[in-house]
C-alpha positions, 0 to 999 in steps of 0.5 A: 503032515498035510495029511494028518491035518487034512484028515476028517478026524483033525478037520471035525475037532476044529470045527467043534473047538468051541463046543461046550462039550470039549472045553468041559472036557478039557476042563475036566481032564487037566482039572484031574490030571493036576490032582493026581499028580499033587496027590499020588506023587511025591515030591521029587518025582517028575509028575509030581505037581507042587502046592504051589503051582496048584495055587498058580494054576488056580489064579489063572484060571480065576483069570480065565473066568474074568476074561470069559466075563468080558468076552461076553460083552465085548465080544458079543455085545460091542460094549468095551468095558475098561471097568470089569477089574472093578466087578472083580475087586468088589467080589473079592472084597466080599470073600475078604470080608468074610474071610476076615470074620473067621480069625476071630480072636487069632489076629495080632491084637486078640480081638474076636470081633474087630479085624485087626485095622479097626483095632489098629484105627481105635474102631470101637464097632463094626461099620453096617455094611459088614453086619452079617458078614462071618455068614458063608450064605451072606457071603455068596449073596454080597458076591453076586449081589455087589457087581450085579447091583452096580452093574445094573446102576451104571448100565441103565444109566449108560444105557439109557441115555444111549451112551457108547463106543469110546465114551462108554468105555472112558466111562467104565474106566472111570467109574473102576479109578473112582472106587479104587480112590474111595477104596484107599481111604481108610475111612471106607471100613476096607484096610485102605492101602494095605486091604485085607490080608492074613486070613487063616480058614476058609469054611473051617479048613485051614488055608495053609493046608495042601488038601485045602488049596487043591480044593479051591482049584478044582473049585475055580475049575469048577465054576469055570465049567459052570460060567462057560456053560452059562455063557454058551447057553446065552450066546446060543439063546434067542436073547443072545441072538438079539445081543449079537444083532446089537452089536452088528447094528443097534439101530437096526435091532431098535428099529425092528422093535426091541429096546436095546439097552434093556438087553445090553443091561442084562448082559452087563449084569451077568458079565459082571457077576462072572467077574466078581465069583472070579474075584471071590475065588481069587483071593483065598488063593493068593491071600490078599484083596487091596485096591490095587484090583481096581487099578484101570491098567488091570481092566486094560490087562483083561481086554489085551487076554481077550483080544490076543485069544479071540473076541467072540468065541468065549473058549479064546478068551480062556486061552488067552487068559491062561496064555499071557498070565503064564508068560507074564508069571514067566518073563516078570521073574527074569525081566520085570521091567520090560514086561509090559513093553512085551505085553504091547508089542504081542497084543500089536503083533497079535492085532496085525497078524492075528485079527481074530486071536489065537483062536482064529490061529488053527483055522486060518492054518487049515485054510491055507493048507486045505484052501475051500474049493472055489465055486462050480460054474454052471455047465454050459459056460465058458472060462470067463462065465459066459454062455457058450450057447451065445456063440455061434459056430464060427464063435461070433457073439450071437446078440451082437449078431442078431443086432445087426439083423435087427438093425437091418430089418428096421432100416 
């Protein structure tokens, strides 16, 4: 076993565990591997992947693209945001909205322009900000174009006024409880408590339809790939240098000359877009977006995936993601209550054994195994490093030796 895991073979694929190639790679062969078994094999067969479990898969890897989200701010910028369930929420209400647009006149009360809330609410029109929102192009722009406006708003006035550290966060917090609370109220033109919910098609396609489903999982897989290269390319760039650098000592970065908070802006911008295309493809697939999304417990959620696959290496954050949503979809079936009680105990547990995550897990076991090879000493030293030309023959220190002489001579 030590020498499989010492070979050069294992010890190069480690090293190369956070290359963009092999997490694609990854991508690609589970992404493939999951639609041919939901395609060419039947129900019943031991390889056969149900609808279902493409559905479930792709939530989590809806998921795994917010975690990316936060990872990169987080763990390469030092900005803990409680809030980025907010830029997820607001990303899937611009998918909701559209994807209410298209039952036309098959809602409950027949009407083809009105959802069926605003019927319900004796709406007569609809409100401004959902002109143009039966257009798939005015869609995809409200995605990116409704977290990356507020994240901008809220960074350059957090920013600016040099906010951070556990105030920031508070901030973040509150600002997601504040739209969830706005977000309730019916008068808001978003179906208050109950949301948006009963959609039919998405681009034509019915959602009900197992080709469809299978799609918006290889689409999610998809713009996972497309977000990791992003990410990696910025993390990899000169700016993504000088956002490390904030993170590691802000003052430093200032007093060289760069202006921190433009940089911890733009970071927060492209993070949030992330997390609202992961909230736009989140919700056709579960068939739902309510102000539940905007809950703070949800925003802690992400940080404790981040946290528990390692802060600071992006393909962490995907493991980490993937990893507790699976266990949570797992241990809320059998013991729901106790659930989050499980959740705190790993993330403590992970934080004490495991400080860089899961992540860190396989290189802190190659180092055990294959400790590093301590440093050569310089030949002509002794154990303790010292010069063995300093002795003399009989093994007498030779400066206190010549001291004394020195001495002698002086008196």
């Amino acid at each position: 076993m030590n020498t499989l895991l010492n070979s050069p073979s294992v010890k190069k694929m480690t090293e190369k565990m956070s290359s963009l190639h092999f997490v694609i790679a990854i991508l690609f062969v589970s992404t493939l591997y999951v639609s041919v078994c939901n395609l060419m094999f039947a129900e019943g067969s031991l390889l056969h992947v149900s609808d279902y479990t493409v559905s479930l898969l792709g939530k989590y890897l809806c998921y795994a693209l917010l975690a990316l989200a936060v990872d990169l701010v987080w763990g390469y910028c030092g900005i803990l945001s409680l809030g980025h369930g907010a830029f997820f929420a607001l990303g899937g209400y611009a998918m909701g909205m559209y994807l209410m647009r298209q039952i036309g006149d098959r809602g409950v009360y027949g009407n083809p322009e009105l959802p069926d809330f605003m019927v319900f609410l004796n709406w007569t029109e609809l409100p401004w900000y959902w002109a143009g929102s039966d257009n798939a192009l005015v869609m995809i722009l409200l995605v990116f174009a409704g977290p990356g406006l507020l994240a901008y708003i809220f960074g350059t006035l957090a920013f600016r006024s040099r906010v951070s550290g556990v105030y920031l966060s508070i901030m973040t917090q509150a600002m997601t409880y504040a739209l969830l609370l706005s977000f309730f109220r019916n008068e808001m033109g978003f179906g208050g408590n109950n949301g948006l919910t009963d959609f039919k098609e998405i681009f034509g396609f019915s959602l009900q339809s197992p080709n469809t489903k299978l799609a918006l999982f290889v689409a999610t897989a998809v713009m996972l790939a497309i977000g990791y290269a992003i990410s990696h390319f910025i993390v990899n760039s000169k700016m993504g240098r000088v956002v490390t650098a904030i993170r590691d000592s802000e003052n430093r970065v200032r007093f060289v000359g760069y202006k921190p908070q433009h940089y911890k802006v733009w970071i927060f911008v492209v993070s949030a877009m992330l997390a609202g295309v992961a909230g736009a493809l989140y919700v056709p697939q579960v068939g739902i977006i309510n102000p539940g999304e905007f809950s703070p417990l949800n925003s802690i959620e992400i940080v404790i995936w981040v946290a528990i696959g390692g802060r600071g290496t992006l393909y962490g954050a995907l493991v980490g993601a993937i990893v507790v949503s699976y266990a949570k979809t797992r241990f809320t079936a059998i013991m729901p209550e106790a659930w989050l009680f499980g959740l705190g105990g790993l993330f403590v547990l992970v934080t004490l054994l495991l400080p860089k995550g899961l992540a860190g897990l396989v290189t802190n076991l190659m180092d055990k195994i294959d400790p590093p090879a301590t440093e050569k000493k310089p030949s002509g030293t002794d154990k303790n490093g010292s010069d063995k030309n300093d002795f003399d023959k009989n093994g007498s220190d030779k400066s206190k030796s010549d001291d004394a002489t020195l001495a002698a001579e002086n008196k």
